[in-house]
Structure formats: C-alpha cells, structure tokens
N, C-alpha and C positions, 0 to 999 in steps of 0.2 A: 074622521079626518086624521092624515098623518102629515108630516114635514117630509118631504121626499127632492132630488136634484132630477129635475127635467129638462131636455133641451131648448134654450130659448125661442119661442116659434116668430115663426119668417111671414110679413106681412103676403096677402093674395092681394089681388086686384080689387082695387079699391079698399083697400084696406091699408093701414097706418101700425106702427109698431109703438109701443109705449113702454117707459119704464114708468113704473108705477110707483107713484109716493104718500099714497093716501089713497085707505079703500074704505066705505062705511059697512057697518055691519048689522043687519036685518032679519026681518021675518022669510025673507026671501030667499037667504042664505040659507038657513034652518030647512028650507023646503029641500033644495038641490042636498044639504046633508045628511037630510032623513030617508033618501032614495028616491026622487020622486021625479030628478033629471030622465032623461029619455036616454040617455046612454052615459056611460062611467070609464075609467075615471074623468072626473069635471073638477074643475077649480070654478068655485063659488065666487061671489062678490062681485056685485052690477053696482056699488058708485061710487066711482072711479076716478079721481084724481092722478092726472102723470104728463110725462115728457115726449113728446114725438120724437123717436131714435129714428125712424126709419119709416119713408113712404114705399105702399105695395104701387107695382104697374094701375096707370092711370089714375094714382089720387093727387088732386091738384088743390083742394080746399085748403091744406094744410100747410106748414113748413118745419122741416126739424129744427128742434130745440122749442116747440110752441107749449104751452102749460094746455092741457084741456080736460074737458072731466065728459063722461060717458055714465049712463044713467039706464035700467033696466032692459028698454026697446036697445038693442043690438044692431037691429039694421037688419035688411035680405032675410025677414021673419024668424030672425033669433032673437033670447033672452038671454043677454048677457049673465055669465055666473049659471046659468039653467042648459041653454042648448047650444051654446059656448062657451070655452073659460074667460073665467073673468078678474078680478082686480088680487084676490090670494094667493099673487106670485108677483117677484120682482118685477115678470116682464108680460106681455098681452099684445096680442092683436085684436084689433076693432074696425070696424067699419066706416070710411071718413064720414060720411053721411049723417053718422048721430054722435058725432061730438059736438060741445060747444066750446067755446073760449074760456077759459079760465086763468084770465091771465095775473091777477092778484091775490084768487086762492088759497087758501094750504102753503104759504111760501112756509120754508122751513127757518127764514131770516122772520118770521114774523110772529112765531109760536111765543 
C-alpha cells in the first residue's frame, strides 16, 4: 500500500458518491493487499461508513447529505474494496442498491 492523490471518481448510473468517514479494517482487505484483487491498482476497504455527495443518473433510493454504510456485496456482482475501490480513500462510489441507513452511526459529535 502507498498514500497517493487520485481523482475524485464520478458516480455511474445507479451509483451514489460518498465521502467517506469511517472504513473498518479486515481480513478482507489483507486479501485485495496481498494481490489477489482481479485487477490493480484497487483501493481496499468494504465497510464503509459516509456522506452521499452526489447521485449517479437514475439513483432515486437515496438523498445527498444522507449517513450510509456499504458492506462487502458491492452490487452489479462486485466486492467492494476487491473488484471495486472501496472505503481507503476520502471519496467512493458505490451502488445505490447495497447501502443501508446509517443514520446515527460513527457521528463524529458522538466519539
């Protein structure tokens, strides 16, 4: 793994933009950094705490500024953090379809 500055990526259709404020860290991450993702580079971490910045064309489940958290299943047969990036960067796209509500969460007033 390195620290590196990447472009923020832009939600697709059905997809939601998130800033990320909380990622958990796993066995699962340990896989995607030992090589075992299907393509590179990948930004690891499937559980996912953050902010909806932005809706992709046709996602309607959601609304920005909502708290949600996103969890290995990706959606459209991805594994978040595996065969998408995932929550070890400020910012993520994800799939409206597998988030859920997190709306009292990881608040930052609550630590």
């Amino acid at each position: 793994m390195r620290l590196v500055d990447i472009p923020v990526p832009q939600p697709g259709e059905g997809q939601v933009h998130l800033r990320v404020e909380a990622c958990g860290v796993c066995n699962g991450d340990s896989i995607a950094i030992s090589g075992f993702a299907p393509e590179y580079p990948r930004i690891p971490g499937h559980e996912v705490i953050g902010i909806v910045k932005e809706l992709g064309a046709g996602s309607i489940q959601w609304k920005v500024g909502q708290r949600v958290g996103i969890g290995g299943h990706g959606g459209n047969n991805h594994v978040t953090g595996l065969t998408m990036d995932g929550g070890y960067a400020e910012y993520m796209v994800a799939f409206e379809d597998r988030r859920c509500c997190a709306a009292n969460v990881c608040r930052r007033d609550h630590l």
